[in-house]
N, C-alpha and C positions, 0 to 999 in steps of 0.2 A: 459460574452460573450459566448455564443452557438459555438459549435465543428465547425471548419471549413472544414475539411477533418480528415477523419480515413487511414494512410496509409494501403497501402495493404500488409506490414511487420509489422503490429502491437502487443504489448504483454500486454496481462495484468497482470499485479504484484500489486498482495494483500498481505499489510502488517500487519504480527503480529495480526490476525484474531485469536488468538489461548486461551486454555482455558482461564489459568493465568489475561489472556489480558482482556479477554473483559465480566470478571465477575466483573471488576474496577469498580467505578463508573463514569461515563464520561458526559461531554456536553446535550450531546445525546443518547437517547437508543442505544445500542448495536441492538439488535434486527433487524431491519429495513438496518442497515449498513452492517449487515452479509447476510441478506436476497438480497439484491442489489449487493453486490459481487460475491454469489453464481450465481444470476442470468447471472451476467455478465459474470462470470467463463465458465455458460455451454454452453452461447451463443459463448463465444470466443473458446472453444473447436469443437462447431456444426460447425464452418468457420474453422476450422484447423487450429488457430491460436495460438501460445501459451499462456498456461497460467503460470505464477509464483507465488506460494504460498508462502509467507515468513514468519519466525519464527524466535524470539530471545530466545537467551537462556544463554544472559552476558551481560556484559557493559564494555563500554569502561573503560581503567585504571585509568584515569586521575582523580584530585582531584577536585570536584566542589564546589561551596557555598551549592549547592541544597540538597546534602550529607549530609551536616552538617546540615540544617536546616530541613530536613524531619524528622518525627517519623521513627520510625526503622520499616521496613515493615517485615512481617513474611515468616517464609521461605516457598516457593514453595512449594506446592504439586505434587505428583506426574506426574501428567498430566497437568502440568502449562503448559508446552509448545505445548502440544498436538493443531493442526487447528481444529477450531470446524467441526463437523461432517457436519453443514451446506453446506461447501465447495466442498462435496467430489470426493474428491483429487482422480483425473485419473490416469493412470497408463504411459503418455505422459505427466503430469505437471512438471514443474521443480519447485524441491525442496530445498528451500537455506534457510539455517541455520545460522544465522547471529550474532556476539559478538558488534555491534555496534548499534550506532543509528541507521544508514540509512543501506541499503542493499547492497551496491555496494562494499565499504570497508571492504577486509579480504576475501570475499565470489569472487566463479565464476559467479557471475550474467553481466557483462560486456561479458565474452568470450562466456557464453550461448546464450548469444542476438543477441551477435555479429555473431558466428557461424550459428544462423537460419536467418539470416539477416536481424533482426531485426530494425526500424529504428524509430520507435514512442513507447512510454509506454503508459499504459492506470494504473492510481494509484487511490486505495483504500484504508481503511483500518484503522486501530488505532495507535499510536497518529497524528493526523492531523499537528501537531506544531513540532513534533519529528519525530520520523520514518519514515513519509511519504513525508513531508518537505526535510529531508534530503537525501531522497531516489531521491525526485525531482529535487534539488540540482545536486546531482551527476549525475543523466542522462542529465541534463540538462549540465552541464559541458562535458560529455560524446559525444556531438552532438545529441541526443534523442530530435524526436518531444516529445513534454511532455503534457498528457492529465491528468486533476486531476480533479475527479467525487466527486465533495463535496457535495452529499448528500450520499456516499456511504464513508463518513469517519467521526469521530469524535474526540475528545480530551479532557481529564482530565480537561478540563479550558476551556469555554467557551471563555472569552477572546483572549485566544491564535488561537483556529478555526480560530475568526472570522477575525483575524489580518493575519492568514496564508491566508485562503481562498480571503481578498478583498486587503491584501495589497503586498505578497511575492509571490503568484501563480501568479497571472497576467505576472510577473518578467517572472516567470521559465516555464509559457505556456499556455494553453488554459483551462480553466475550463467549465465542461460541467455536465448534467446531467446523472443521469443513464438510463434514457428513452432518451435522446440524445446520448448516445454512444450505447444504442440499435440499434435506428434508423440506424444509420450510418452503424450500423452491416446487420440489414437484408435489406437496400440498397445496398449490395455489389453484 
């Protein structure tokens, strides 16, 4: 379903766009999904509107099956958490650093939003089924119009995308393109 309105308090929050991240192998190129957010990033900056860059850099504590059953992955480099250069990060972005799935939990991203009076998210970014998911989740729980551009996000697992994108986003809000929440932009 196409955007039905972009509030005129809207943020964009891009997740987890960072090195570590999106040298994965995913669904989807990376490529194109960083390029689209970027875009989106300078457009929401050109309207003065915020942008939020997010980055993991832990996990939750809890014990899961998925622990046990994954290969041991290697440890971080130094610039795993580093945001690709693609995005670059303004000197007005807000920066959240986040120990969870989603970005809401642990982190100031609620009182950020809230204080610029913020009242729609506009969501991108890697994993579509994880991070962003949960990210929508909680805005969505939050009162947050909830906008999620699913050609500007991908996931480890095709599967899971395509089950976020047709069957839990509808749930949590409206799904729209990157050239649809352009428009929206430079209609304002």
């Amino acid at each position: 379903m196409p955007l039905t309105a972009l509030d005129p308090t809207a943020a964009l929050v891009v997740i987890d766009l960072q090195q570590g991240i999106v040298a994965l192998p995913t669904a989807h190129p990376t490529g194109p999904v960083v390029a689209r957010s970027a875009a989106l990033a300078q457009a929401f900056r050109t309207q003065g509107l915020p942008v939020v860059l997010v980055n993991v850099t832990g996990a939750a504590p809890g014990r899961t099956d998925a622990q046990r059953t994954a290969p041991p992955r290697p440890a971080p480099g130094p610039d795993w958490a580093d945001l690709v250069d693609e995005l670059a990060v303004a000197d007005d972005d807000i920066l959240v650093t986040k120990q969870r799935i989603g970005a809401f939990i642990g982190t100031d991203l609620h009182a950020e939003l809230s204080r610029r009076g913020v009242t729609q998210v506009v969501l991108t970014g890697v994993a579509t089924g994880s991070g962003v998911e949960a990210t929508a989740r909680s805005a969505h729980d939050h009162g947050y119009h909830v906008v999620l551009v699913t050609d500007a996000m991908t996931d480890r697992s095709a599967e899971v995308h395509d089950h976020s994108v047709q069957v839990t986003f509808p749930r949590l809000g409206e799904t729209a393109t990157t050239d649809e929440v352009l428009a929206a932009l430079n209609a304002r």
